[in-house]
C-alpha positions as YAML, in Angstrom:
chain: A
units: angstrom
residues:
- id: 1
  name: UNK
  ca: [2.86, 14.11, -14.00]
- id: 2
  name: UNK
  ca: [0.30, 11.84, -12.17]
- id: 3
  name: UNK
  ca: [2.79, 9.05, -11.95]
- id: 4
  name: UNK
  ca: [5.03, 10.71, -10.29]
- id: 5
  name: UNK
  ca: [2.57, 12.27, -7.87]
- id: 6
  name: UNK
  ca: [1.53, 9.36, -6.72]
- id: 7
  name: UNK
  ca: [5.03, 7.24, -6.66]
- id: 8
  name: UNK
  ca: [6.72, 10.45, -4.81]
- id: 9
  name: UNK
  ca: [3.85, 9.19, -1.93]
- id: 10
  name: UNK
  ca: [5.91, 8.46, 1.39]
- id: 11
  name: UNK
  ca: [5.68, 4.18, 1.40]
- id: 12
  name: UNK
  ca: [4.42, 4.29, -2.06]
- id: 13
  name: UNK
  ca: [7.17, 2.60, -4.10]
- id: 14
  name: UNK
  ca: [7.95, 0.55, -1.19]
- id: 15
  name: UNK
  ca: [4.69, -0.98, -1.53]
- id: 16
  name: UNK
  ca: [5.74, -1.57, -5.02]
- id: 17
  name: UNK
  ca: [8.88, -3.28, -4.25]
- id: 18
  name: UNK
  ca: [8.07, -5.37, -1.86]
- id: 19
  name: UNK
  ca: [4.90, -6.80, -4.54]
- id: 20
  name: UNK
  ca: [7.77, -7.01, -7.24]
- id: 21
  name: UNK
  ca: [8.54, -10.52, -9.09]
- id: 22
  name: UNK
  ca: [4.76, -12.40, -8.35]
- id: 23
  name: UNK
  ca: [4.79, -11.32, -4.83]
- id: 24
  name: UNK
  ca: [1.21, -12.10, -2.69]
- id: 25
  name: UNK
  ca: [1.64, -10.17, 0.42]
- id: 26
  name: UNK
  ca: [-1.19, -9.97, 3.27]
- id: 27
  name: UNK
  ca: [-1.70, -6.68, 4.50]
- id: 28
  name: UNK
  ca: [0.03, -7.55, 7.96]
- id: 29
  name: UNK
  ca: [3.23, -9.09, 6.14]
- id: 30
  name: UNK
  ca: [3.27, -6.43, 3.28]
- id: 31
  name: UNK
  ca: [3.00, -3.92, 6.44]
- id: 32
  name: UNK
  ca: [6.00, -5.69, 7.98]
- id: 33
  name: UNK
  ca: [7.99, -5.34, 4.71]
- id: 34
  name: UNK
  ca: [7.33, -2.04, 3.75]
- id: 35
  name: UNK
  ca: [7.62, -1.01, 7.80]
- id: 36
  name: UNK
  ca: [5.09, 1.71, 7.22]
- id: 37
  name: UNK
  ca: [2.56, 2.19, 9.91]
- id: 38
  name: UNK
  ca: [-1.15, 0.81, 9.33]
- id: 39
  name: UNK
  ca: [-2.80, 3.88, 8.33]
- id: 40
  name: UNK
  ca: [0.07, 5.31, 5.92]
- id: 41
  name: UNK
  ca: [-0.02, 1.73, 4.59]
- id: 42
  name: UNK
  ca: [-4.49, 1.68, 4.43]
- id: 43
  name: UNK
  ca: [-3.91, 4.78, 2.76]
- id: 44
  name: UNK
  ca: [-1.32, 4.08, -0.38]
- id: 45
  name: UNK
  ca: [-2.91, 0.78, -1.28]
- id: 46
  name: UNK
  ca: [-6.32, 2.56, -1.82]
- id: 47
  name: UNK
  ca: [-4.36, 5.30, -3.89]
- id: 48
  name: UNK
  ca: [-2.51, 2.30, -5.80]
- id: 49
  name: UNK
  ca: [-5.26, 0.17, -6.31]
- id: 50
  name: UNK
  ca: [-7.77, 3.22, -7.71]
- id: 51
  name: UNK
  ca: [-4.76, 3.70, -9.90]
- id: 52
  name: UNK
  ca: [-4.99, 0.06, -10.91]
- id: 53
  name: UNK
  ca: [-1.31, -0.55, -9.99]
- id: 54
  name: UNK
  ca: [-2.21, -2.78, -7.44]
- id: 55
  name: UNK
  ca: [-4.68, -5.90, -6.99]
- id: 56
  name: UNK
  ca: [-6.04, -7.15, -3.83]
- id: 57
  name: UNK
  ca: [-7.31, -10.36, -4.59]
- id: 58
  name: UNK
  ca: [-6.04, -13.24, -2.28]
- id: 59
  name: UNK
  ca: [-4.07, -10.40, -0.46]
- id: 60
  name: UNK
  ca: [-2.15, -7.41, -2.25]
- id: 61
  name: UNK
  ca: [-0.21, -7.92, -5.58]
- id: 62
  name: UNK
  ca: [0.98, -6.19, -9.22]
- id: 63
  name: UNK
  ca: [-2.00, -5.48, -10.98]
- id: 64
  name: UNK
  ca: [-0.59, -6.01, -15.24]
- id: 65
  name: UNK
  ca: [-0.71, -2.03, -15.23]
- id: 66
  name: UNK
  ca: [1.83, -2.32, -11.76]
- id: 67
  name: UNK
  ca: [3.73, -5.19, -13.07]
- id: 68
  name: UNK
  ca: [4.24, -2.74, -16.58]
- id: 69
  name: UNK
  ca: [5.35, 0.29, -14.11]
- id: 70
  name: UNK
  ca: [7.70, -1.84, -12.28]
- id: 71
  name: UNK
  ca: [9.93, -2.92, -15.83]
- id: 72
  name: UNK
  ca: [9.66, 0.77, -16.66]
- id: 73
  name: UNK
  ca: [11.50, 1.40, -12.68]
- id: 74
  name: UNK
  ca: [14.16, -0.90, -14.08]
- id: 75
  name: UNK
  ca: [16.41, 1.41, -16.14]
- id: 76
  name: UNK
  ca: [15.88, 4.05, -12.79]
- id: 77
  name: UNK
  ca: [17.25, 1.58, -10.47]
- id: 78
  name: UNK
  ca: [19.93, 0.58, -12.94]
- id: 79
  name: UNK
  ca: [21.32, 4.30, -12.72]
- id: 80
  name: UNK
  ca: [20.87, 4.18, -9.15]
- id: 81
  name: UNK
  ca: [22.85, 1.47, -8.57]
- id: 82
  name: UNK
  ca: [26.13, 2.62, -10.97]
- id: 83
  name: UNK
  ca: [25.45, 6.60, -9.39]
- id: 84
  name: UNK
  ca: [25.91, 4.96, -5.65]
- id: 85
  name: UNK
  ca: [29.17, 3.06, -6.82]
- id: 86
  name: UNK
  ca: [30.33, 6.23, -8.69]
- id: 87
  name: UNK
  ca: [29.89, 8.74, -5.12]
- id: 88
  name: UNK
  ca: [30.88, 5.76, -3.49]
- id: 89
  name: UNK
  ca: [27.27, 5.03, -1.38]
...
């Protein structure tokens, strides 16, 4: 499961978060956001963008393939949610 190799990345959905909804970060603000330290951060945007998840054209965003992965997270953080309510997180 490539996905999952590379989304299981320390920072790596982060990254995707914080781009989530239209989102133009710069590198500095989308290393503020995702508090991960330059070279972790250098590091997963290469990995995301040669996976065509993410875009760095007038700073980092969604590529269509990232903005696709992030309504397939949906249903995940859905469950998430009602599992933290249901251990009471």
């Amino acid at each position: 499961m490539a996905a999952l190799d590379l989304l299981g990345r320390r920072g790596a959905l982060r990254i995707l978060w914080e781009l989530r909804e239209g989102r133009v970060l710069t590198f500095r603000a989308l290393q503020a956001a995702a508090e991960l330290p330059p070279g972790t951060l250098n590091k997963r945007l290469a990995e995301l963008r040669a996976a065509d998840v993410v875009a760095a054209e007038g700073g980092y965003r969604l590529s269509p393939r990232g903005t696709d992965l992030i309504v397939a997270l949906w249903p995940l953080l859905r469950w998430s949610d009602e599992w933290a309510s249901a251990i009471g997180l």
